[in-house]
MITOR-254342 format. One record per atom (N, C-alpha, C): atom name; x, y, z. Coordinates in steps of 0.001 Angstrom, whole numbers. Atoms other than C-alpha are relative to their C-alpha. Example, Ala and Ser with C-alpha at 12.3 -4.5 7.8 and 13.67 -1.06 7.14 Angstrom:
BEGIN
 name    east   north      up
    N     890   -1190       0
   CA   12300   -4500    7800
    C     900    1200       0
    N    -820   -1190     -60
   CA   13670   -1060    7140
    C    -770    1090     730
***
This chain:
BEGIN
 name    east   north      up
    N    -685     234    1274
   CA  -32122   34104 -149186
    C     655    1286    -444
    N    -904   -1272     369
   CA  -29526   36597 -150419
    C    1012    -493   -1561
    N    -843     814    1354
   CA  -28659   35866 -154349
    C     594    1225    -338
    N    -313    -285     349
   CA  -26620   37474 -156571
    C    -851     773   -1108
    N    1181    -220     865
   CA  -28692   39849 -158996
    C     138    1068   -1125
    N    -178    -794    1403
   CA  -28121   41527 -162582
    C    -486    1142      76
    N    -303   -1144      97
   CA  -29263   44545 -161295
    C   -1748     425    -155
    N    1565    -460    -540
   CA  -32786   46331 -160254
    C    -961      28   -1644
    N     307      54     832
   CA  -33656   47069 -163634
    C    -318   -1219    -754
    N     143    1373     917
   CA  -33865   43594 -164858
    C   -1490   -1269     949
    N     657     541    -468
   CA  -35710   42428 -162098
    C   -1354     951     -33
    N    1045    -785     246
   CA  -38294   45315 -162669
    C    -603    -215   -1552
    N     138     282     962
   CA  -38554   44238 -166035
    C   -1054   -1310    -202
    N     920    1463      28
   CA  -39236   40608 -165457
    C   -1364     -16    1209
    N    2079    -501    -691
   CA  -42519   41842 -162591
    C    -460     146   -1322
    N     871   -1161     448
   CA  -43714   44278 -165232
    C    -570   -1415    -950
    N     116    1289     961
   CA  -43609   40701 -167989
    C    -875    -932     411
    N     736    1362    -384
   CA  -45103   38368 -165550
    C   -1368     614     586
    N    1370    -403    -396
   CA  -48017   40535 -164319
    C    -435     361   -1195
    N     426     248    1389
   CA  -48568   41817 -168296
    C    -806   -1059    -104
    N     207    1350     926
   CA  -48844   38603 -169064
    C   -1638    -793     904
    N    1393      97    -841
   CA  -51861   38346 -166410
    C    -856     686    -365
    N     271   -1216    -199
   CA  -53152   41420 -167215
    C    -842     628     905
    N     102    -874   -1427
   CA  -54334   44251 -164871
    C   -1334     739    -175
    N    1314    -870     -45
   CA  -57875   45373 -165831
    C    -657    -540     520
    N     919     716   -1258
   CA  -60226   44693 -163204
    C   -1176    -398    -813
    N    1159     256    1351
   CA  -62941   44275 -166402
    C     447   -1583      82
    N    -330    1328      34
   CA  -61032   41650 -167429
    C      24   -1087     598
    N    -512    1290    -833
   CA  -59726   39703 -164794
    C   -1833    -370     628
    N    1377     446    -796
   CA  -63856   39863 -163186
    C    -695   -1157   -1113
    N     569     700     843
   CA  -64634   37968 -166596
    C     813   -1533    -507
    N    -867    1547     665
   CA  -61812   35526 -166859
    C     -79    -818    1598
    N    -442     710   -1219
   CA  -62203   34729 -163232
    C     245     659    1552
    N    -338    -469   -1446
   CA  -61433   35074 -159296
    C    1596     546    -310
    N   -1402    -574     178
   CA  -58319   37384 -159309
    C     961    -483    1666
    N   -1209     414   -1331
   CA  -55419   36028 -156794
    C    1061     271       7
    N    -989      95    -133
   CA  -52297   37135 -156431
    C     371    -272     789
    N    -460     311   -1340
   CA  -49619   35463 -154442
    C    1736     458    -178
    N   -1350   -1192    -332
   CA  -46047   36659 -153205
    C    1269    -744   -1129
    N    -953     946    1005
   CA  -44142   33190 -155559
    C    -751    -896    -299
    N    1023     792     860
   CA  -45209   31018 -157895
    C    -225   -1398     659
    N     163     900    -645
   CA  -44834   28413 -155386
    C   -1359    -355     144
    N    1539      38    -758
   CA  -48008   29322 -153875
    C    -896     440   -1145
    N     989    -445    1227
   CA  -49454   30538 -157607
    C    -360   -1322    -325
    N     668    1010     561
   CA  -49143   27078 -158432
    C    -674   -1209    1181
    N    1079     707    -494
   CA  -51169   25573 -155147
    C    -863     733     -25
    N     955    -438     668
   CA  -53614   27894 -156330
    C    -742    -327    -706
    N     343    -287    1428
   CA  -53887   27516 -159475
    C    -717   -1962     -97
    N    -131    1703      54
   CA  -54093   23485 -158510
    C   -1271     153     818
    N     882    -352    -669
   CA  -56990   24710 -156410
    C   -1067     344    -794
    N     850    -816     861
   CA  -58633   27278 -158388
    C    -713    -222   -1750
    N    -400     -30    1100
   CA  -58128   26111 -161792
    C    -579     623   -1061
    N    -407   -1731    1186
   CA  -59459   28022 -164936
    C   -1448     735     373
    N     643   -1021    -716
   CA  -62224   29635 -162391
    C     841    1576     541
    N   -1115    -952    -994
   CA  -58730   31368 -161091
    C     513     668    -482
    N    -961    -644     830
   CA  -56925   34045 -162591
    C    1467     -49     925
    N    -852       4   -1249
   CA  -53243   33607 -160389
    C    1014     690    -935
    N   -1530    -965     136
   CA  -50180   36568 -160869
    C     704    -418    1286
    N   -1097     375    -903
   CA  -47387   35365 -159194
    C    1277     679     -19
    N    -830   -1213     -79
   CA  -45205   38469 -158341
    C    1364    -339     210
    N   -1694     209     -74
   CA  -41655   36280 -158241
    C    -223   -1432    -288
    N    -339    1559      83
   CA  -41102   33475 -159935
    C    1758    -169   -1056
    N   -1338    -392     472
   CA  -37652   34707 -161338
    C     856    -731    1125
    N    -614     762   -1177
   CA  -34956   32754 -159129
    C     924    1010     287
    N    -530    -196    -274
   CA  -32750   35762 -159005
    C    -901    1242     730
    N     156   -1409    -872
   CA  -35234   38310 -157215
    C     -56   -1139    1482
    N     185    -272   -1267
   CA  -35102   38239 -153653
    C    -836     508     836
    N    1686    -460    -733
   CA  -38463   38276 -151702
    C     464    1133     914
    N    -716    -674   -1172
   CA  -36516   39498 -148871
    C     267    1440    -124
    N    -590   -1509     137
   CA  -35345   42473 -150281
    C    -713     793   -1581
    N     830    -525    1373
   CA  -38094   42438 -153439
    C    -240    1927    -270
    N     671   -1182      52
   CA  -39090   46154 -154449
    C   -1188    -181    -902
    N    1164     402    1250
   CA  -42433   45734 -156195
    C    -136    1622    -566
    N    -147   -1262    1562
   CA  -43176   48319 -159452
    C   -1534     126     830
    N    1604    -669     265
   CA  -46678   50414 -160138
    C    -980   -1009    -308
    N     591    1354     432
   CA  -47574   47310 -161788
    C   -1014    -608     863
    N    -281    1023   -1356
   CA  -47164   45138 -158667
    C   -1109     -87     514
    N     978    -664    -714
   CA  -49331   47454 -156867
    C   -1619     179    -494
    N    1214    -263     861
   CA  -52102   47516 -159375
    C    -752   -1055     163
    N     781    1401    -368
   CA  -52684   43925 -159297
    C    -230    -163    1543
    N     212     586   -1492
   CA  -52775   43176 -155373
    C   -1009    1410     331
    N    1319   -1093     -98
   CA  -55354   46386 -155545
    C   -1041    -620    -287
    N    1199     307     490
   CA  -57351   45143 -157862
    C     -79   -1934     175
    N     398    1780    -514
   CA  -57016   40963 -156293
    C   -1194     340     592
    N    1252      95    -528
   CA  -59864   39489 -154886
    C     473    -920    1153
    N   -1075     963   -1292
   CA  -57192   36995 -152484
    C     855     318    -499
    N   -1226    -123     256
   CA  -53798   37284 -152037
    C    1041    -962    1518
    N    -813     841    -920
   CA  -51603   34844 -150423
    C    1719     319      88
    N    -900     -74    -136
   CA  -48683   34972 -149064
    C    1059    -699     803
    N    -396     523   -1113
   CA  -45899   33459 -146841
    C      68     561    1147
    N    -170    -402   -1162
   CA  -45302   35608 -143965
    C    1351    -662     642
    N   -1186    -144   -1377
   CA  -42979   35595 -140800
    C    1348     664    -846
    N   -1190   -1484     765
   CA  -40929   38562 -142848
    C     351    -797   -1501
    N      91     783     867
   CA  -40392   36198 -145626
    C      99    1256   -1158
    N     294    -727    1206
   CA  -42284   38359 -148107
    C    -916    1168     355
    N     480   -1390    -769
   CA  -42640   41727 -146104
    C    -996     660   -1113
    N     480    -400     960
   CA  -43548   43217 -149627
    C   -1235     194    -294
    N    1358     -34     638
   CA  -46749   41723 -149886
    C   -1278     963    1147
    N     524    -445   -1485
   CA  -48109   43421 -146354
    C     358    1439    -599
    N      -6   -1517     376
   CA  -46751   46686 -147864
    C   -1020     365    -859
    N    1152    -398     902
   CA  -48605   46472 -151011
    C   -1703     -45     327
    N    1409     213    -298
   CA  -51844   45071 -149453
    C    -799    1539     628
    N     140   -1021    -400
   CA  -51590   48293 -146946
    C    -159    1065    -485
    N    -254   -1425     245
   CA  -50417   51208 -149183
    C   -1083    -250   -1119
    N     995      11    1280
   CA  -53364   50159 -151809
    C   -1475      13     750
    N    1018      49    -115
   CA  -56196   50134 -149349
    C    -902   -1147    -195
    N     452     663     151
   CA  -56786   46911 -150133
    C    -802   -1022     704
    N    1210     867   -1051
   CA  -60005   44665 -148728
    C    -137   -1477    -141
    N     -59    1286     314
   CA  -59082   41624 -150258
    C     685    -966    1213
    N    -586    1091   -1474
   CA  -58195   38538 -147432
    C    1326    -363    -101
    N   -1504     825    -397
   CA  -54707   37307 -146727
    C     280    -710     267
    N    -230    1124    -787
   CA  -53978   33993 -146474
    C    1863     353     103
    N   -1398    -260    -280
   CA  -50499   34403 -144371
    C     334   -1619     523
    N    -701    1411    -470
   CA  -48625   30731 -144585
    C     683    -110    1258
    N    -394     328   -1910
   CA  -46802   31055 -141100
    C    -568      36    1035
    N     659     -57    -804
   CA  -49261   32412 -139640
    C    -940   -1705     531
    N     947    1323      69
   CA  -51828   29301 -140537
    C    1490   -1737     492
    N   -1039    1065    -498
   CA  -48412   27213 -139617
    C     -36    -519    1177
    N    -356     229   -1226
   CA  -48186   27610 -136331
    C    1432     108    1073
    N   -1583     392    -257
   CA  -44377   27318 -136633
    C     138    1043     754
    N    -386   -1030    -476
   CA  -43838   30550 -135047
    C     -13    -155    1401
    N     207     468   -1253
   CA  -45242   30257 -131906
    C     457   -1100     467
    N   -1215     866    -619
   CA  -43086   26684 -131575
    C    1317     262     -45
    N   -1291    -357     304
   CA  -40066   28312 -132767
    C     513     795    1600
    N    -261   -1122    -990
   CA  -40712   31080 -130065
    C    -113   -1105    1647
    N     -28     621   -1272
   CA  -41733   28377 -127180
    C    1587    -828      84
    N   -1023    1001      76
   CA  -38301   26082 -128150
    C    1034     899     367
    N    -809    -943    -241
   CA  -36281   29811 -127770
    C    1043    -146   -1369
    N    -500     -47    1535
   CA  -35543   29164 -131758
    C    -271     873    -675
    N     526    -675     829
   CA  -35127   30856 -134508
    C   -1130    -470   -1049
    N     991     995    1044
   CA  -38323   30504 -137007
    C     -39    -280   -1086
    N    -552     137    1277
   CA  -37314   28903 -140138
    C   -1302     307    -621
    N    1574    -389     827
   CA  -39897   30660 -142567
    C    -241    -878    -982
    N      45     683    1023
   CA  -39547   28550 -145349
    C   -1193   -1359    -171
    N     705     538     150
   CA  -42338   26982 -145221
    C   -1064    -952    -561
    N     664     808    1230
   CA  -43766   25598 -147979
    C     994   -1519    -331
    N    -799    1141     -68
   CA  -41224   22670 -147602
    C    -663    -624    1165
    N     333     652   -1342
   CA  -43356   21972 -144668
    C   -1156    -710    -737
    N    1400     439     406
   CA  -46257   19601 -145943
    C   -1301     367    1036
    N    1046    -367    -584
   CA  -48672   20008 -143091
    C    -283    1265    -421
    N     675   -1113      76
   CA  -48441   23394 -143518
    C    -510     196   -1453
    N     794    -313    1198
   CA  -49171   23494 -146717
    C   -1257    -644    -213
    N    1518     341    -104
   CA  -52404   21483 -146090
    C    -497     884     617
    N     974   -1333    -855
   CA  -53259   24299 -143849
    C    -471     567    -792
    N     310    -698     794
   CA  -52522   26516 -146375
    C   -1029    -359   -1148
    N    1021     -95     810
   CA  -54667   24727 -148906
    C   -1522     -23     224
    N    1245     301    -626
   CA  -57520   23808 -146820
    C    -854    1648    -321
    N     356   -1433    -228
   CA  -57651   27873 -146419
    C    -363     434   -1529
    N     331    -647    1681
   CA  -57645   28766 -149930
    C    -970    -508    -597
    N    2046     726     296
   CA  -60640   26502 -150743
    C    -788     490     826
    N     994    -683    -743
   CA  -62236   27920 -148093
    C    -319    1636    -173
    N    -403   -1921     457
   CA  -61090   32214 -149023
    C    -864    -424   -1479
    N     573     224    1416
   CA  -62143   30740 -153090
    C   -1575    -336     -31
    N    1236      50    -152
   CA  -65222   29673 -151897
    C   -1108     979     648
    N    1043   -1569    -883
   CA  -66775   32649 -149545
    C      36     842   -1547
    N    -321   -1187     747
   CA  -65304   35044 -152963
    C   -1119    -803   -1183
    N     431     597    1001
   CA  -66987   32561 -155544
    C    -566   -1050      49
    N     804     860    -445
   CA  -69787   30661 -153913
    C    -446   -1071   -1203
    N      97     716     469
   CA  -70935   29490 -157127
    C     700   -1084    -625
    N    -699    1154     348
   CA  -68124   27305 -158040
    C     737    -561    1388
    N    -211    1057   -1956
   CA  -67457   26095 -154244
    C     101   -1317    -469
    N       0    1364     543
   CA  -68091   22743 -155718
    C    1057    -286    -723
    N   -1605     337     738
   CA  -65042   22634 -157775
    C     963     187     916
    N   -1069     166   -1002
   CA  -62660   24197 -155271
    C     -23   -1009     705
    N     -29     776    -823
   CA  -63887   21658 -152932
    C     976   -1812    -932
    N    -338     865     553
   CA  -63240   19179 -155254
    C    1537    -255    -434
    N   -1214      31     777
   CA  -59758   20065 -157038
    C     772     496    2073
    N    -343    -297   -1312
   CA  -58956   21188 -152838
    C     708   -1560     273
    N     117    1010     -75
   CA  -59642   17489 -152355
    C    1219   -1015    -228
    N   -1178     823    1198
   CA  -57077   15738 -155332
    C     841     917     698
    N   -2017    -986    -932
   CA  -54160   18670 -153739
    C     170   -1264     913
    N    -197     550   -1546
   CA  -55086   17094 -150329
    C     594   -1520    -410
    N    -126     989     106
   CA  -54868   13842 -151610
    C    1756    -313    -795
    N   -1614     -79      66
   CA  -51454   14466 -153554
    C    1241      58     956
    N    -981    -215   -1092
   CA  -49912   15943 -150634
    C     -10    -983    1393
    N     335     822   -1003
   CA  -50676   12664 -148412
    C    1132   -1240    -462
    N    -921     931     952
   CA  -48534   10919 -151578
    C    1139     556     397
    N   -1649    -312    -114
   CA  -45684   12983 -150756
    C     400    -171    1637
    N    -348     731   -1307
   CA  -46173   12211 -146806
    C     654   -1200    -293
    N      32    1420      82
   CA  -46406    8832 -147609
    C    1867    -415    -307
    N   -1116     257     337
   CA  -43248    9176 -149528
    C    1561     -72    1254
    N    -780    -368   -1850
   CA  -41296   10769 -146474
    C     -79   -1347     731
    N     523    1120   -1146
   CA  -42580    8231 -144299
    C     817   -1149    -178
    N    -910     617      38
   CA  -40950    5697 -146516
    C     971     -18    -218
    N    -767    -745    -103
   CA  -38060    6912 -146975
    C     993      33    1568
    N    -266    -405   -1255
   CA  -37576    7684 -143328
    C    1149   -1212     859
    N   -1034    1304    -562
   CA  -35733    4018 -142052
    C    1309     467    -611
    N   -1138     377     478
   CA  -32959    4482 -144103
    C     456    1709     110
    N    -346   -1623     472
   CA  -32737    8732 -144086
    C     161     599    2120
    N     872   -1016   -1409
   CA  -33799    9273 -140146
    C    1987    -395     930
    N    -861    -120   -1057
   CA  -30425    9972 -138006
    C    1299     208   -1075
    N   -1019    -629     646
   CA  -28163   10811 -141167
    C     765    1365    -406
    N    -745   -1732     238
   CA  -25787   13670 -141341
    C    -263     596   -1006
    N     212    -526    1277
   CA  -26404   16596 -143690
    C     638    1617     436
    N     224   -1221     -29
   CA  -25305   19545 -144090
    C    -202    1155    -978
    N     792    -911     873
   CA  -27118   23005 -145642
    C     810    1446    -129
    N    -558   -1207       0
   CA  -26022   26289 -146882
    C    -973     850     562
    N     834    -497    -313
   CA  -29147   28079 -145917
    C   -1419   -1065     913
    N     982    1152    -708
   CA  -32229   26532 -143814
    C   -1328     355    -727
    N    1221     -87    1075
   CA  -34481   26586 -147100
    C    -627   -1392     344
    N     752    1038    -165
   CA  -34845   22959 -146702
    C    -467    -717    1464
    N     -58     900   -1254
   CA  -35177   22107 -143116
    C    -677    -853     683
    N    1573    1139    -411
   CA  -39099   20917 -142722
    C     699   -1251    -882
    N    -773    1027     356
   CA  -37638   18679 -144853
    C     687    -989     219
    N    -753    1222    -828
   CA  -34909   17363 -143473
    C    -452    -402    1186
    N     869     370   -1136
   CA  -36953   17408 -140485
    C    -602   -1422     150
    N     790     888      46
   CA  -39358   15092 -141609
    C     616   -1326    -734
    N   -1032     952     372
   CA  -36682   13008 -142968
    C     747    -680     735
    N    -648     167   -1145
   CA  -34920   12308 -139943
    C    1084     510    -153
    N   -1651     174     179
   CA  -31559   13689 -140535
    C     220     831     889
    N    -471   -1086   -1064
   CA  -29686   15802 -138495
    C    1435    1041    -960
    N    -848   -1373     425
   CA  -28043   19417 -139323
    C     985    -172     571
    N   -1371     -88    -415
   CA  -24492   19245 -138632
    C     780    1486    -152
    N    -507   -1274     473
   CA  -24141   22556 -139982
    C     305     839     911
    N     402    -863   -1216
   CA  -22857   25286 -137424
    C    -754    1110    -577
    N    1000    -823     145
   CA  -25797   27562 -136848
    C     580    1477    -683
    N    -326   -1301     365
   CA  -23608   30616 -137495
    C     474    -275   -1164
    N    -505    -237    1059
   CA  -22403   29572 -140633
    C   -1512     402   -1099
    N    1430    -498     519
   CA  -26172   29424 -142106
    C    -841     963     -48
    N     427   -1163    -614
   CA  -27402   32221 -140169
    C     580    1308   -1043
    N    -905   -1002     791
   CA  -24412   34288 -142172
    C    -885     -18   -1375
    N    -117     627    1142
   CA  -25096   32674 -145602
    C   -1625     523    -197
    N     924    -874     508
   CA  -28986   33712 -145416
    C      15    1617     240
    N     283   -1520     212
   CA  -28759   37138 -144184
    C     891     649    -436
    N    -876    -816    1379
   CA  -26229   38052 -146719
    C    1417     928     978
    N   -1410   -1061    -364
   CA  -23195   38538 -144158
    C    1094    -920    -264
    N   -1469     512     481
   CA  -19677   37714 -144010
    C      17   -1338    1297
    N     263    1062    -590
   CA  -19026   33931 -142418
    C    1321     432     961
    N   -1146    -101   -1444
   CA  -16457   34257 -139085
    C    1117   -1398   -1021
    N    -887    1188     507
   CA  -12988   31918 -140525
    C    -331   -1063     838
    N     473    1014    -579
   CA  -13384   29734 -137850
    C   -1426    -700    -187
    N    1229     895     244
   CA  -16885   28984 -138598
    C    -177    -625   -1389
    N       4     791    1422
   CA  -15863   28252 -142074
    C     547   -1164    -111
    N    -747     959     409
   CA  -13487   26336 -141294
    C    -924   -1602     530
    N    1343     971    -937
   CA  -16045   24587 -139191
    C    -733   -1255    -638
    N    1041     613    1186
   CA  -18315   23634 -142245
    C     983    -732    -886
    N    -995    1084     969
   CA  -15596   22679 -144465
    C     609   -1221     308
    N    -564    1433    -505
   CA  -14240   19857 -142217
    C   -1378    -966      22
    N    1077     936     199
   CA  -17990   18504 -142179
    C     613   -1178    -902
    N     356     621    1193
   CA  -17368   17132 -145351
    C    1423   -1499      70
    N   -1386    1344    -298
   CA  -13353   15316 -144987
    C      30    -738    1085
    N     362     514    -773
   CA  -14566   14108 -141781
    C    -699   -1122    -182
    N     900     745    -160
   CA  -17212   12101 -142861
    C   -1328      74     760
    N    1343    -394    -477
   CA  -19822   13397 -140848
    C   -1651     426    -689
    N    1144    -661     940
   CA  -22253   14384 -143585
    C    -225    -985   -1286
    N     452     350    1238
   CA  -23842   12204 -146184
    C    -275     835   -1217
    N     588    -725    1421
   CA  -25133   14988 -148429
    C     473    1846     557
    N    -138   -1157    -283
   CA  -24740   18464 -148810
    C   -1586     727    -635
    N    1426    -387    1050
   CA  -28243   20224 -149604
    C     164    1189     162
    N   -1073   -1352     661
   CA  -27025   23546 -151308
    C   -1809     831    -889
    N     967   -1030     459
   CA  -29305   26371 -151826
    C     237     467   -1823
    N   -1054    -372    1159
   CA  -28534   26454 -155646
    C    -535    1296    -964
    N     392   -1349     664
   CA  -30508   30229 -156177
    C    1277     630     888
    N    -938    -473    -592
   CA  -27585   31049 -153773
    C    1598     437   -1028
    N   -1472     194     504
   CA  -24240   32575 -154879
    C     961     774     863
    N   -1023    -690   -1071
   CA  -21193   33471 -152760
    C    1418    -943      64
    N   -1249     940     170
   CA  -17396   32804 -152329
    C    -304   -1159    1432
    N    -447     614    -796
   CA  -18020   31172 -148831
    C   -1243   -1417    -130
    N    1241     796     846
   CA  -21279   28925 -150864
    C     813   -1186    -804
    N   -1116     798    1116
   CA  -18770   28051 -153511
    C     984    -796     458
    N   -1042     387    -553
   CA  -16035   26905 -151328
    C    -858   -1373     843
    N    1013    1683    -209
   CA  -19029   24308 -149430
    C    -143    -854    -995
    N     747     801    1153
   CA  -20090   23407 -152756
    C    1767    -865    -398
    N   -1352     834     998
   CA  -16129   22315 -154144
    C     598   -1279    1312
    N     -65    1614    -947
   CA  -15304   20293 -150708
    C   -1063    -597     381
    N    1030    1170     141
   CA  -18339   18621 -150903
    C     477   -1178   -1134
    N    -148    1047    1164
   CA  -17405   17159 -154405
    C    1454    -101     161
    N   -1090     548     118
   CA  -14197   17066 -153463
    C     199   -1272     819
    N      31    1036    -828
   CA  -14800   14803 -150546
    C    -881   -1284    -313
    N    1016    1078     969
   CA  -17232   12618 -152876
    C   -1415      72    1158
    N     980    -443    -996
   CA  -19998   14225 -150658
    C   -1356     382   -1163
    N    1038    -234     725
   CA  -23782   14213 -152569
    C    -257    1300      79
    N     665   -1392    -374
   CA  -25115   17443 -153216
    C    -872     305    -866
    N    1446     487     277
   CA  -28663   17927 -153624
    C     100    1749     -84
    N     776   -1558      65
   CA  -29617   21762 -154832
    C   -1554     -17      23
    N    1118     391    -260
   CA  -32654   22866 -153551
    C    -234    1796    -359
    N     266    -973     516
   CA  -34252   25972 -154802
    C   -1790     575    1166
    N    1253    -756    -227
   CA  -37238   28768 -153703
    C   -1056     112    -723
    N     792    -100     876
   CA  -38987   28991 -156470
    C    -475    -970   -1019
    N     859    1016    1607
   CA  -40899   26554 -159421
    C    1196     421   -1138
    N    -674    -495     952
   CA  -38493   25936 -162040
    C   -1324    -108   -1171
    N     998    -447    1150
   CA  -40374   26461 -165646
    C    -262   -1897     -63
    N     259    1366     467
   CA  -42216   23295 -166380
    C   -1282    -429    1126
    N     177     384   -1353
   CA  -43003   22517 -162286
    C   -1194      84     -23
    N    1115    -466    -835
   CA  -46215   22401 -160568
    C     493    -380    1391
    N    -333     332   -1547
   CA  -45809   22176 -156361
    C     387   -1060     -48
    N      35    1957    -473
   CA  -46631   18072 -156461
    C    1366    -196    -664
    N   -1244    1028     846
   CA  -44016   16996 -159220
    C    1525     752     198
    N    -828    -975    -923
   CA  -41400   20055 -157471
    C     318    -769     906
    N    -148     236    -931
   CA  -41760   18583 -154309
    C     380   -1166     264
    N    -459    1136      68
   CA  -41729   15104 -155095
    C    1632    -352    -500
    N   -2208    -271     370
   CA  -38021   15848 -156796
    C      44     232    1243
    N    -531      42    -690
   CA  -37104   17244 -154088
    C     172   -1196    1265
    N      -6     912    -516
   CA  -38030   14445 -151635
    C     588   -1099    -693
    N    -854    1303     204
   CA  -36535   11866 -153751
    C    1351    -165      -5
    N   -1848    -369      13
   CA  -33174   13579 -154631
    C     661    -129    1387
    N    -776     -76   -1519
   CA  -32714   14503 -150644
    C    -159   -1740     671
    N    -642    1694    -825
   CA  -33362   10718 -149877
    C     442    -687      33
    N   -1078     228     962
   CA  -31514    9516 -152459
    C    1407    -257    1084
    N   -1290    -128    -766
   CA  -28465   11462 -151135
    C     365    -579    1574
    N     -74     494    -845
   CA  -29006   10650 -147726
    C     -36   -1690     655
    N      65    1574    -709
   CA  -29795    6890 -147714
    C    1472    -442    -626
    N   -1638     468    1299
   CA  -26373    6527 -150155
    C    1241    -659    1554
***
């Protein structure tokens, strides 16, 4: 992901606000609870859906204009993932950040790393693919991931084991509702064209049946923040007057002229377009997040 961003200072501002607002005394946090930080609030809020008010959870980006990728974490930052007791994260470079801070603080607290517990990597690497990190659009994996975190919450805080297991349980059981959903869904979504500005959503469309029409180099550009080849633009832009593409699913923390120019012949070609985001907007928890997103992208695609 490569957004557009008001400028270091603003994003150092909004850390320093959202860990505050946790606060950072190891007194404290041992009395309000198991301390967790994780790398986005994605994963603060299957935590927190985990943990619940046993858990204290700082979620070091839930701003849509920082950039994990290229995050700089404050003194702050560093204070909390010192003084955690877990700290989750995504991994496969994702959210390098949190591997820095864990390291340069000495810290003994466990790591649940989401790609790792994926697996995806090692199929990415046997297929001779690249490995889409984005993971948390992947449901299995995120049963991995929660399975793990009831299990990390429980070794740290034996005596309420019985709750994690329990509120572990209702996740598991949510995230079987949003299979389910997929699943049906799938007749009318599985072999339809789509194409993406970034490959945020791709477990997704994966498990949707559709197929990426997108050329690889135009996406490839568009996340690692370079310039798109003309020909490959022009590439993407005929998707749409062609007819080849039911939907367009548009990274909409993204901003760029060769973003903007997908996004206007999409609606110019009366082409759906489904924005799909990194982060929890304000309101969200994972389930009722995820379930939007699965309905909007099937929506567009069964149309």
């Amino acid at each position: 992901m490569r957004i557009a961003r008001t400028g270091a200072a603003a994003l150092a501002a909004s850390s320093l606000l959202l860990l505050a607002a946790c606060g950072s005394d190891a007194d404290a946090a041992a009395e309000d609870g198991v301390s967790v930080v994780t790398s986005t609030n994605v994963y603060g809020s299957i935590v927190s859906a985990i943990g619940g008010d046993d858990v204290q959870v700082t979620s070091i980006i839930s701003d849509p204009s920082a950039d994990p990728h290229s995050y700089e974490a404050s003194a702050r930052t560093q204070l909390a993932v010192s003084e955690a007791d877990l700290v989750v994260e995504n991994g496969g470079g994702y959210d390098d950040f949190v591997d820095t801070l864990v390291s340069s603080g000495d810290s003994d607290a466990p790591v649940v790393d989401s790609v790792e517990l994926s697996g995806r990597e090692a199929e990415a690497e046997a297929a001779g693919e690249e490995l889409n990190e984005h993971v948390w659009y992947d449901l299995e994996t995120v049963g991995k991931v929660s399975a793990e975190i009831v299990s990390q919450l429980s070794d740290i805080d034996p005596g309420n084991a019985a709750t994690y297991e329990a509120n572990g349980a209702d996740f598991a059981e949510q995230l079987q509702g949003l299979v389910t959903r997929e699943q049906e869904a799938l007749p009318s979504t599985r072999g339809a064209g789509v194409a993406i500005t970034e490959p945020v959503p791709g477990y997704l469309l994966d498990a949707l049946g559709a197929e990426n029409r997108t050329p690889e180099e135009f996406s490839e550009a568009i996340e690692e923040g370079g310039d798109v080849a003309p020909a490959v633009l022009r590439e993407t832009l005929d998707l749409f007057g062609s007819g080849q593409v039911r939907a367009l699913v548009y990274n909409g923390q993204t901003t760029g002229a060769e973003t903007e120019q997908v996004l206007a012949a999409a609606e110019a070609a009366g082409v759906a377009v489904v924005p799909v985001t990194e982060t929890l907007p304000d309101g969200a928890d994972y389930v009722s997040w995820m379930q939007g997103n699965i309905d909007d992208v099937a929506a567009a695609l069964s149309a």
